[in-house]
C-alpha positions in Angstrom: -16.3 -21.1 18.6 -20.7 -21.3 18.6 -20.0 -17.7 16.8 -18.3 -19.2 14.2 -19.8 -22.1 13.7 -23.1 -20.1 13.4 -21.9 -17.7 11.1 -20.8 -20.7 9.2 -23.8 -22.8 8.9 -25.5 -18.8 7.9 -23.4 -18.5 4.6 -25.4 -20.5 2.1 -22.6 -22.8 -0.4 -24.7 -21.2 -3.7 -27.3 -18.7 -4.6 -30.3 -18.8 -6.7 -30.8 -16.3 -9.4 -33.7 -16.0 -10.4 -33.8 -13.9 -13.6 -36.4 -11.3 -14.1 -39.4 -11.7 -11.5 -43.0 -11.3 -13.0 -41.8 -12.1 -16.1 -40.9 -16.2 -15.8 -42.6 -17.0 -18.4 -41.1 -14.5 -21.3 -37.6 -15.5 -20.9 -36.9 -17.1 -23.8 -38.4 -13.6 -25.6 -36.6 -11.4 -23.4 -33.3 -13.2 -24.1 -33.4 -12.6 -28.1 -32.5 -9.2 -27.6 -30.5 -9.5 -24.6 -28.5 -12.1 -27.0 -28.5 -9.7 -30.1 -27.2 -6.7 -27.9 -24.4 -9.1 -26.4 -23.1 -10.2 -30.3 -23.1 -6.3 -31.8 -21.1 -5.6 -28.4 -18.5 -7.7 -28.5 -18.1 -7.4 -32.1 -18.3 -4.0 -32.1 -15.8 -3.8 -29.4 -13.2 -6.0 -30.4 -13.6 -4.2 -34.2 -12.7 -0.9 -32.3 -9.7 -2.8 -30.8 -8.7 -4.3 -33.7 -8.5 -0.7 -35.6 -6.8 1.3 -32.8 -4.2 -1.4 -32.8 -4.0 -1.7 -36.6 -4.2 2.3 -38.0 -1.4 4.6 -37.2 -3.9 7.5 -37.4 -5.4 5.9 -34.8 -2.3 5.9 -32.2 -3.5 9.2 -30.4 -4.8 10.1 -26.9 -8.6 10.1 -28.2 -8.4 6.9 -29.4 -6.2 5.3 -26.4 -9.2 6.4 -24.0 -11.7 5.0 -26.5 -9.8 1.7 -26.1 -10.2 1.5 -22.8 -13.9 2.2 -22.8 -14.1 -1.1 -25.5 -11.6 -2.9 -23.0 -14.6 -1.8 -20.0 -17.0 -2.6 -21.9 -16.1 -5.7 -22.7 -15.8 -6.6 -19.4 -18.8 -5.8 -18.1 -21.3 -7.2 -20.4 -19.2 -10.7 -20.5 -19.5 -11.4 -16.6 -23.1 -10.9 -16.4 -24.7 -11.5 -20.1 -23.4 -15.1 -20.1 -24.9 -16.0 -17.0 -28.0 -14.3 -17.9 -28.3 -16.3 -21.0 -27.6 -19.4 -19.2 -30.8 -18.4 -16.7 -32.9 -17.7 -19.6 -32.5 -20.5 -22.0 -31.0 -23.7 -19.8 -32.3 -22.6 -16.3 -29.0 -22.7 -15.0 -29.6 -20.6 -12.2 -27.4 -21.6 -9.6 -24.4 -19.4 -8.8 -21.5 -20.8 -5.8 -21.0 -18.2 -3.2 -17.8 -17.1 -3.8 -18.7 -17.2 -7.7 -21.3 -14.3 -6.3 -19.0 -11.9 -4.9 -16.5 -12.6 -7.8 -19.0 -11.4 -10.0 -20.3 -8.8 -8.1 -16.4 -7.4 -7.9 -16.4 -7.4 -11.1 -19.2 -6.0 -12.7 -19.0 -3.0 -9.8 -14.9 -2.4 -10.4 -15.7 -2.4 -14.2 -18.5 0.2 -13.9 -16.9 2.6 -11.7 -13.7 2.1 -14.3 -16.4 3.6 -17.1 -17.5 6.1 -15.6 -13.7 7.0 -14.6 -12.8 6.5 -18.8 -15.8 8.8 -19.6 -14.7 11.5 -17.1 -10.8 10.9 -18.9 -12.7 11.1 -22.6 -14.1 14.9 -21.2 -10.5 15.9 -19.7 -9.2 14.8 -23.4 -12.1 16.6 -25.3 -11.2 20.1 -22.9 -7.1 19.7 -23.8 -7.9 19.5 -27.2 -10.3 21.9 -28.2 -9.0 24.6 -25.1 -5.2 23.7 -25.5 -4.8 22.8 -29.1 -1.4 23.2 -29.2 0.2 22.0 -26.3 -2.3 18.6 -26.6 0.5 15.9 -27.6 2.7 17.5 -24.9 -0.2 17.6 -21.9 -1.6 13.8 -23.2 2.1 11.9 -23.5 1.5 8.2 -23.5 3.2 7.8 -19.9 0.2 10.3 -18.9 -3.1 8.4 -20.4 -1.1 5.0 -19.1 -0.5 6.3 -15.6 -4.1 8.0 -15.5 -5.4 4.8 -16.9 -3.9 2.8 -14.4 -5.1 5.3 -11.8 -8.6 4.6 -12.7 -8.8 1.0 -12.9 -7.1 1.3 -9.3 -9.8 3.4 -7.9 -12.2 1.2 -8.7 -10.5 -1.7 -7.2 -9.7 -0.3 -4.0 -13.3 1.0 -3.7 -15.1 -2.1 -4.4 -13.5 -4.4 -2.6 -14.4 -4.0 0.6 -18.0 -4.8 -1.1 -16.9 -8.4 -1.3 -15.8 -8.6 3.2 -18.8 -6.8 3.8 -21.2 -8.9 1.7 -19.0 -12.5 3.3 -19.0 -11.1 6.7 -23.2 -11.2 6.9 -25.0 -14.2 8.1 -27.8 -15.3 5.6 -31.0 -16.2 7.2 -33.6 -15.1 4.3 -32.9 -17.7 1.7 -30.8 -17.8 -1.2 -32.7 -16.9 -4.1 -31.7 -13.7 -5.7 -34.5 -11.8 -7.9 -32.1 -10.9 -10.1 -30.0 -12.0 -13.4 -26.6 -11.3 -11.5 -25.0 -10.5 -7.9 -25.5 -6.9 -7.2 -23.9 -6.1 -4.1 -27.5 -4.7 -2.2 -29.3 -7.1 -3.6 -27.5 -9.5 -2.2 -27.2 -8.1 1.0 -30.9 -7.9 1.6 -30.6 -11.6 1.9 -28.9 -11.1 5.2 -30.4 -11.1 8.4 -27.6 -9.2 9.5 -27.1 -5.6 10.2 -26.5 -4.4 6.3 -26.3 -0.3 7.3 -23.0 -0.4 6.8 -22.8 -2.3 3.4 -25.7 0.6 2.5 -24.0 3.6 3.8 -20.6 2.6 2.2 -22.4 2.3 -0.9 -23.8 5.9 -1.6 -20.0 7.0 -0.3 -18.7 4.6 -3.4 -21.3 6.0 -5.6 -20.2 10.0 -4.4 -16.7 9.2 -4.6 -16.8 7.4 -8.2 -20.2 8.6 -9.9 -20.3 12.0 -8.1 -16.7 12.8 -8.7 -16.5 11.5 -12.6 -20.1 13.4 -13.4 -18.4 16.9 -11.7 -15.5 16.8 -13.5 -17.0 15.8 -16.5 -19.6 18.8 -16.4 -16.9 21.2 -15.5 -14.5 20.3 -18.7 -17.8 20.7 -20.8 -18.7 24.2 -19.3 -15.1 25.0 -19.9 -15.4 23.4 -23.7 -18.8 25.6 -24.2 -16.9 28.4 -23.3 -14.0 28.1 -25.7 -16.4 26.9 -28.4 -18.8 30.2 -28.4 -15.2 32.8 -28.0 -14.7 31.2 -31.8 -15.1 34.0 -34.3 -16.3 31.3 -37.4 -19.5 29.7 -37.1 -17.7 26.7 -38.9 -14.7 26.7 -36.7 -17.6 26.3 -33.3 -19.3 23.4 -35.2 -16.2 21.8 -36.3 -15.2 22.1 -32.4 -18.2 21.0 -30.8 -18.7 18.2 -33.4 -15.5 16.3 -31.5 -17.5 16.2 -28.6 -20.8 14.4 -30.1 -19.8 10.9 -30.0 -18.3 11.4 -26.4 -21.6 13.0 -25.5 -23.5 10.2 -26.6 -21.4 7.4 -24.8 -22.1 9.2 -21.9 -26.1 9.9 -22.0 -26.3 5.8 -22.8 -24.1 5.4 -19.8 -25.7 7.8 -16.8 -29.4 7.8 -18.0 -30.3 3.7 -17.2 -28.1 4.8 -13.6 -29.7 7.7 -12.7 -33.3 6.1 -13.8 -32.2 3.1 -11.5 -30.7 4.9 -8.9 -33.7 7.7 -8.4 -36.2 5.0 -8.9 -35.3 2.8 -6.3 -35.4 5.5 -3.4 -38.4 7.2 -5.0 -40.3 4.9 -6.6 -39.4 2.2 -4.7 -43.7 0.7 -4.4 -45.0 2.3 -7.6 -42.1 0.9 -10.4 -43.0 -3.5 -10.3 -39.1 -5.1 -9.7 -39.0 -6.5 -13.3 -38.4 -3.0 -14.0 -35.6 -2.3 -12.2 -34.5 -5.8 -13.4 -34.4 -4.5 -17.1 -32.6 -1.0 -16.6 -30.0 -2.6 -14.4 -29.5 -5.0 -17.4 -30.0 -1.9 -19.8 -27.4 0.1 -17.9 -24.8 -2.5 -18.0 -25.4 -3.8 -21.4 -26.5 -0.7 -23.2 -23.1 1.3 -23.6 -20.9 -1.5 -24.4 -23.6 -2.2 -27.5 -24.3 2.0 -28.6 -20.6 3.2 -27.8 -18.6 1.5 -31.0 -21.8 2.0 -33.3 -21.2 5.6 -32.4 -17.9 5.7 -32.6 -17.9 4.1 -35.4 -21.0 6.4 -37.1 -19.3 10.1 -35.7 -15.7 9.5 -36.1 -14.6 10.2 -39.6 -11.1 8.7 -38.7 -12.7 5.4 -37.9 -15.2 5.7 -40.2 -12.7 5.5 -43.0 -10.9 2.9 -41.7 -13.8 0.8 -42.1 -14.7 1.7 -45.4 -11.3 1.1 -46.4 -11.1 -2.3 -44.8 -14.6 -3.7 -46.0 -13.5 -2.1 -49.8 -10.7 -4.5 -49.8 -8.0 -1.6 -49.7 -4.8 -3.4 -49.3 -2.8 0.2 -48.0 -4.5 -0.2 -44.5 -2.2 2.0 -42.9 -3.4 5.7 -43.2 -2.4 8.8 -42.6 -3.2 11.5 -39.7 -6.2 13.5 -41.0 
């Protein structure tokens, strides 16, 4: 009974967050383009949506995947933007304890599902340029909906025992969290509590999700390479490779802020001030959902059309295949 009443009076009722440390005083700056970023997101995102749903050309294995990257993206930026916001212009900085972990599920289940849809953009990109002809029979909608499914479950599964872990510590360290949202170890550092555990399961999430996705993703592409340079035509190799641009893109805005994070914390860990790592953890969250429909929207001639036909006026919105 003293073990639980302890470990009671050692889980704080909220958390502070504190926003970006060292740089207090430039928050209302920082949170123009924090804001700007947020707006092309979500209207960017919802435009893609609103398109794949709309244009018949549209209803096709690339474009399913793409839909769940705007569904992902969405996601992420709106359970931590928001709150950042809130930090930066009303000092609203208090966060409930269980408000934490929700958060924290979310914005680490919604990661890991990105990476997952990128690694399911590269399978797509290898069936259709490797497999042409057996593409619509390989990528059936019962396939993308079941491997869909499988990905968002993965992430789940994997990052929920984030949230027992995190509850189970007792918090003796404070509760102000340098930060603009509950990350899991930042969070845990809080804890006076043995937090090897919550550390090694971590880097076993990150091998199992980032590891796995980032293999499978270089292996399609080394098998895509390998199809595109056995074409005879010059044209027919561009053509080819050209499918994969966008999907390229997506992914260098994705890994680079989490590799950058993830190297510089256990490298240059007393070199790199925190408001750094502050910024690229808000970068790497925020930065794909903005760049990925502008992308889309810039190398995809199919969508690219649709647009132009929609802003023209064009009343015959629905197209055909191209």
């Amino acid at each position: 009974m003293m073990l639980m009443l302890n470990q009671t009076d050692l889980t704080p009722a909220s958390f502070i967050l504190n926003g970006i440390p060292g740089l207090e005083d430039m928050h209302m700056w920082i949170s123009f383009p924090f804001c700007s970023m947020y707006a092309v997101a979500m209207v960017g995102n919802c435009g893609l949506l609103y398109l794949i749903l709309l244009e018949d050309s549209l209803h096709r294995p690339m474009y399913y995947f793409l839909a769940m990257l705007s569904l992902t993206d969405l996601f992420i930026c709106s359970s931590t933007i928001p709150k950042a916001l809130s930090i930066f212009w009303f000092h609203f900085k208090e966060i409930s304890f269980d408000g934490c972990l929700v958060q924290m599920f979310f914005v680490h289940t919604f990661t890991g599902m990105e990476s997952g849809v990128l690694m399911l953009m590269a399978l797509d990109r290898y069936v259709a340029i490797c497999y042409p002809l057996r593409y619509s029979t390989i990528l059936t909608n019962p396939v993308i909906a079941k491997v869909g499914l499988a990905t968002f479950l993965r992430g789940v599964f994997l990052i929920i025992p984030f949230t027992f872990l995190t509850k189970r510590l007792p918090y003796c360290r404070g509760n102000i969290i340098p930060h603009t949202y509950c990350d899991h170890m930042s969070v845990a550092k809080l804890s006076c509590g043995n937090i090897k555990v919550n550390v090694i399961y971590g880097l076993m999430v990150a091998l199992l999700i980032g590891g796995f996705d980032i293999l499978c993703i270089t292996v399609s592409y080394t098998m895509i390479l390998r199809a595109v340079v056995s074409l005879s035509s010059a044209d027919a190799q561009q053509k080819a490779f050209s499918t994969c641009t966008a999907h390229i893109c997506a992914i260098v805005f994705s890994y680079s802020p989490a590799f950058f994070s993830f190297f510089s914390h256990r490298f240059g860990g007393h070199t790199i001030p925190p408001s750094c790592h502050i910024i690229v953890a808000n970068i790497y969250l925020l930065l794909p959902p903005t760049m990925n429909p502008v992308v889309y929207g810039v190398k995809t001639k199919q969508i690219r059309d649709c647009v132009i036909r929609i802003l023209s006026g064009s009343k015959n919105l629905k197209s055909h295949s191209i």
